[in-house]
N, C-alpha and C positions, 0 to 999 in steps of 0.2 A: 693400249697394251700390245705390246707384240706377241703374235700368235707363232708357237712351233707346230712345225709341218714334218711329213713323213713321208717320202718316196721311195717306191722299191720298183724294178725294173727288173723284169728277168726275161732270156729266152733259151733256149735249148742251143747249146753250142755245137758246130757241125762234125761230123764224125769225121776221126783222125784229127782233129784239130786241137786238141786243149793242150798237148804238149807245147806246141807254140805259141798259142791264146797266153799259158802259166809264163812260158818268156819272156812276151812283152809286157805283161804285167808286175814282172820283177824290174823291170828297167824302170817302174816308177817308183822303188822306194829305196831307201836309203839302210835300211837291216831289214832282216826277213817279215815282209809283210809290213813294217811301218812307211807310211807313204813320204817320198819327198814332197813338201807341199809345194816346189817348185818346181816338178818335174816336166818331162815334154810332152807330154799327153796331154793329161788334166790338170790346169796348176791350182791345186787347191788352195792357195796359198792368195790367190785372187778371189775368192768366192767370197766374201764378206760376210753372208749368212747362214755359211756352213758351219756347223757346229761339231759333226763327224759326219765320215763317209766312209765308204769299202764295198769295192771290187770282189767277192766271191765267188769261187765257182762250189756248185751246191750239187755236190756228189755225196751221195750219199751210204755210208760202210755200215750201214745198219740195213739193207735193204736182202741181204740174204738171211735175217730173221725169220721174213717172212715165208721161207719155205718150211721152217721147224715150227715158227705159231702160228701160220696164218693165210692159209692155204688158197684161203677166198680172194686174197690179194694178188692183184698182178708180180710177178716176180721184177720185173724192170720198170723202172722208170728214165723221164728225160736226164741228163747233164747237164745242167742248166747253169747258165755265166747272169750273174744277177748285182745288180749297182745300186747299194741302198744309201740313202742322204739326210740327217735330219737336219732341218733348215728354218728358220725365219719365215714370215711372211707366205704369200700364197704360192700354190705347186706351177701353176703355171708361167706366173712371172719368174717364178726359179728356173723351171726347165729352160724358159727362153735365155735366162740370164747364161745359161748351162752349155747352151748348145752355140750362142755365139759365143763365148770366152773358149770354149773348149772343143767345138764343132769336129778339127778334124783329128784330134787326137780319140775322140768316142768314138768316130765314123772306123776307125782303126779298129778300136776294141772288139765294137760292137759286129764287126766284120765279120770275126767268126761265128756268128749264130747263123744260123739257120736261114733265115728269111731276110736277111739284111746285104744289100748291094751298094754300087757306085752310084743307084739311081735313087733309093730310098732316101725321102723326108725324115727327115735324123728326129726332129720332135714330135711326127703324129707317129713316127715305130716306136718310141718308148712310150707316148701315151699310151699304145695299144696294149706294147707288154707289162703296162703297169700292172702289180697285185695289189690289191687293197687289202690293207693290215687291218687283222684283226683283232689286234690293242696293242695299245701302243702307250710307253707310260716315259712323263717327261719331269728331269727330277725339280725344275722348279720353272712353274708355265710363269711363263712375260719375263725369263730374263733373256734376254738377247743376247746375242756375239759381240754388237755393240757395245752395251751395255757389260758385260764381263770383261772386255778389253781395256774399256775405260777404270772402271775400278781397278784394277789388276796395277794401270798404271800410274794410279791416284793411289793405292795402298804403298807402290814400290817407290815414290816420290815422298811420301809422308813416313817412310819406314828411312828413309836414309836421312830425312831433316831431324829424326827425333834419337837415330845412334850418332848423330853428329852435335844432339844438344841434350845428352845426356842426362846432365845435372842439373840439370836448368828445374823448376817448379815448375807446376802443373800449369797455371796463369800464362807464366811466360813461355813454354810449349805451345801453347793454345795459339798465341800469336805469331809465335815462329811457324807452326805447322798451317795454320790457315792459309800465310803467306807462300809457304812453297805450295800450296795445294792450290792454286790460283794459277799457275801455271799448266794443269791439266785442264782439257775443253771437256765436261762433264755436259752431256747430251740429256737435255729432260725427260725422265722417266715418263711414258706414255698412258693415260688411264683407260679403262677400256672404254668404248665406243657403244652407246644405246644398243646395238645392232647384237653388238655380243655378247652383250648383258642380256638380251632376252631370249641369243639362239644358247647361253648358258641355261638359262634358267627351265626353259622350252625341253633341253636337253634333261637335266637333271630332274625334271620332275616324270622325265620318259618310265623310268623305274618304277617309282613306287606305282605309277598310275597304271601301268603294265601290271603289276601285281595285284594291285586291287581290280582291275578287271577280270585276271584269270581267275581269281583267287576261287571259285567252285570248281572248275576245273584243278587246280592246283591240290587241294586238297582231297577230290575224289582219285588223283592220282598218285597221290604220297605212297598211299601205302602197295599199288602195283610196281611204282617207284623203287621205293627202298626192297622190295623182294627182288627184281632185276635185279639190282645194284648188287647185294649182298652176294648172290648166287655166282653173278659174275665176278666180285672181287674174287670168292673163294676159288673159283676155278682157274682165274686169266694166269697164263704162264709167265716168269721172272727170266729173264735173262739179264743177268748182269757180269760179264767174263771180265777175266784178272786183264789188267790195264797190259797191250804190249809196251816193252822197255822203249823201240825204234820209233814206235808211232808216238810216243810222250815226248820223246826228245825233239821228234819236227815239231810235235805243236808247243812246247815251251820254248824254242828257236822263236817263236811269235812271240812274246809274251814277255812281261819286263822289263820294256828298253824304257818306261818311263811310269810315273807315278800312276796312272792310268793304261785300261788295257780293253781289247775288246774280247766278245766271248760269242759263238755261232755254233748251234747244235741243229740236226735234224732227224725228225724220225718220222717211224709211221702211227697210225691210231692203231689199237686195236679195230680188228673188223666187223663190221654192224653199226646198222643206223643210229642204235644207242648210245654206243662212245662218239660216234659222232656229232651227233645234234646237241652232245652234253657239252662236249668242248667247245662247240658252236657259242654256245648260251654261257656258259662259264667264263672266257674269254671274254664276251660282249659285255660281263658285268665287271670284269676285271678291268675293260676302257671306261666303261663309268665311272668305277671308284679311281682311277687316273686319273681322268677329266675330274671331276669334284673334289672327291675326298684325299686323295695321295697324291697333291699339288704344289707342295710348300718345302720340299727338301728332303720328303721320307717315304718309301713303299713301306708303311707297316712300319716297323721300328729299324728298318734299313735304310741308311743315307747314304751309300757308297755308288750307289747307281746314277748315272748322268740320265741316256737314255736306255730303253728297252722295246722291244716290239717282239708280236708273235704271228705269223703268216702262215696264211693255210697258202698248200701248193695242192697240184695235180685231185683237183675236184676234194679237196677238205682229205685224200686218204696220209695226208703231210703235213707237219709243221715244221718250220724255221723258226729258231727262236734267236733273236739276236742282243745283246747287252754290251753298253760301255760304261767299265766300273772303273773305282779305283781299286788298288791292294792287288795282292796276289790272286790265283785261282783258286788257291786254297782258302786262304781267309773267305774269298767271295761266297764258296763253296759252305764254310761252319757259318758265315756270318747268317747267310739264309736257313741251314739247319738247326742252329740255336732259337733263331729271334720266329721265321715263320713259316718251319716247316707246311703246317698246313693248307699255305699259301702253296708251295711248293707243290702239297698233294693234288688242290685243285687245278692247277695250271697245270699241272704234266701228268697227270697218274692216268690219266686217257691213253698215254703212249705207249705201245707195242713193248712188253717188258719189263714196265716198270714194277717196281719194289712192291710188293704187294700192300694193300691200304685196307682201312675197316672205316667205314659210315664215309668215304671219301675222303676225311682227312688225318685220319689216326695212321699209325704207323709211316706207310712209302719214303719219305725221308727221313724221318727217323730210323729208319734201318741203313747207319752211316754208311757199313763199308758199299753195301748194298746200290745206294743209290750214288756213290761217287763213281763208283763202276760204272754204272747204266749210266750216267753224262757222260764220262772218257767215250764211250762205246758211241756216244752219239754228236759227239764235238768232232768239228771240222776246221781246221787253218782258213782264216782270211787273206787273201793274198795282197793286198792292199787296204791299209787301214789308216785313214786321215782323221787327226784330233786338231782341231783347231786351237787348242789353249793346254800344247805340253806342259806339265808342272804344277798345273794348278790341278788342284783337288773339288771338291763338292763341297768340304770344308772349308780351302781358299775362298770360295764363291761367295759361299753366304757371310765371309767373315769380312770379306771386301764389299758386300752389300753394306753391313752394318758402319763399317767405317764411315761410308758414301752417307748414308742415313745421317750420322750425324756432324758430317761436315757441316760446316758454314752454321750450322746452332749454337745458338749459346751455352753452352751445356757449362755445368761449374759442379763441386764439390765432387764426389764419388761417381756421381752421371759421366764426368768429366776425366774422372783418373780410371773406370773402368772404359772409356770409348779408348784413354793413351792406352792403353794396355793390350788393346788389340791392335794396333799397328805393329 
């Protein structure tokens, strides 16, 4: 089965420089922030196991919060020019795949950071500045680029043989469609591999087994737990300010040039080891319910999300939250307020301002206007954003899975007229 991977690469871009850094990164796309996949830098459009990518610079407009809540915190942080990829297959045969396809259009990019020259090893600096994600969720593990390409062109091959034989009965469909569907090279679906069948299992049992050992611990904690927690919801301060008109219109300038879209916020924690170490462990459980249980097309009763990840930066007092959804920002925005809020509380109610919560998942997103604000406040423009498969949905996906599935079976009565019926 093919495994997705996740890379993220950041370093500090050098001062005075990101005005320029932001120009030659517009020359790689083709509308504000959508990438040309054939551009002269990086031609994404070559990567085979790219699934999306983006060029961000990770400035962050929430950082003078921290002088009205949170005084413990350093007032500045890095500028940081950060290249995140989710891909196929292993990070290192990627990177290499990366730097020879693309070698000296990054050596350009990457130019402006800090530490990076004419002399530096282009793939042990991004090893260095790699960050390791702290969850990461992929909306349906083992299907590949490949593999979605393929169907996509088996869907749109068997969608033109069946408006072209309209009237024809289900029987004789069958034979028509099989026969134009023979002309697409369908790649055998891959099963997984002993090896990751037991580093899954190995994994998944990491959880409970973690909780059955702490569990005295665990319990002799609850209750010092839940009086922290309480004490601090009730006091941690709200900052969520009315959206500016200027700054909505650049970041909708990104947004909508296709069925899919991307989404990039950062903030700070609240300060203390407490908000810290919770969004440490909260996050850590939110990649295991990825990995195991929210693997098959849904985060929770959310389908619209391809990938998602959350990255601690500058020693965990940060996170970057990154998503590629379909639909609008809004929809994306009720879609998660209706279906799981709570989810919402746990992943972000650690951050610097957020909406205020009770027992960690009551209220914070449910307080609508409240918490749209506090994301506007903390969304940032991706200045480059590659989708490998513009126009197809999550819903395309699986629905061209299904086709795929029942190609070349025998399928007859209703089994047969509900598979025409999804072409």
């Amino acid at each position: 089965m093919v495994r997705q991977g996740h890379l993220f690469v950041a370093a500090p871009i050098r001062h005075g420089r990101r005005a320029e850094l932001e120009g030659l990164l517009a020359t790689m796309t083709l509308a504000p922030g959508q990438a040309d996949p054939d551009n002269a830098l990086v031609t994404f459009g070559r990567l085979g196991q790219v699934h999306f990518a983006r060029f961000v610079v990770l400035d962050d407009p929430s950082l003078p919060d921290r002088i009205a809540l949170a005084e413990s915190l350093p007032v500045h942080e890095p500028v940081r020019l950060a290249f995140i990829a989710d891909f196929d297959g292993d990070e290192a045969q990627f990177v290499e795949a990366l730097t020879v396809l693309a070698g000296p259009g990054l050596r350009r990019i990457f130019s402006f950071c800090i530490d990076f020259d004419d002399g530096t090893d282009l793939a042990e600096w991004m090893r260095r500045h790699r960050v390791p994600v702290a969850a990461n969720y992929v909306n349906w593990r083992g299907r590949g680029v490949r593999q979605i390409a393929e169907e996509a062109e088996l869907h749109r091959i068997l969608r033109a043989a069946r408006l072209a034989n309209g009237s024809a009965d289900s029987e004789t469909l069958r034979t028509i469609l099989a026969e134009a569907g023979r002309t697409v090279r369908l790649t055998p679906l891959e099963g997984k591999t002993l090896m990751a069948s037991l580093g899954d299992v190995a994994h998944f049992t990491l959880l409970p087994a973690l909780g059955l050992l702490l569990l005295p611990l665990i319990l002799v904690g609850l209750v010092p737990f839940v009086l922290v927690l309480r004490r601090r919801e009730r006091s941690d301060p709200v900052l969520a300010p009315v959206p500016d008109r200027e700054r909505n219109r650049m970041l909708s300038a990104h947004e909508d040039h296709d069925i899919a879209n991307q989404y990039g916020a950062i903030g700070s924690l609240k300060p203390g080891l407490f908000r810290r170490w919770l969004t440490v462990v909260i996050l850590w459980v939110i990649d295991w319910g990825a990995r195991h249980i929210y693997r098959k097309g849904r985060l929770a009763r959310v389908n619209t999300i391809h990938f998602a990840s959350w990255t601690f930066l500058d020693d965990r007092r940060r996170v970057y939250f990154a998503s590629n959804y379909d639909g609008s920002r809004e929809a994306y925005n009720d879609d998660f307020i209706n279906k799981v809020a709570f989810g919402l509380n746990l992943s972000f109610s650690n951050g610097l301002g957020y909406p205020r919560t009770d027992w960690l998942i009551v209220g914070g997103a449910r307080r609508e206007q409240d918490f749209k604000r506090y994301l506007f406040h903390h969304q940032i423009p991706t200045q480059v954003w590659y989708n490998a498969f513009p126009g197809l949905s999550n819903y395309d996906m699986a629905r061209n899975a299904r086709i795929r599935a029942g190609f070349g079976r025998r399928l007859r009565g209703k089994a047969l007229r509900r598979w025409i019926a999804e072409i």
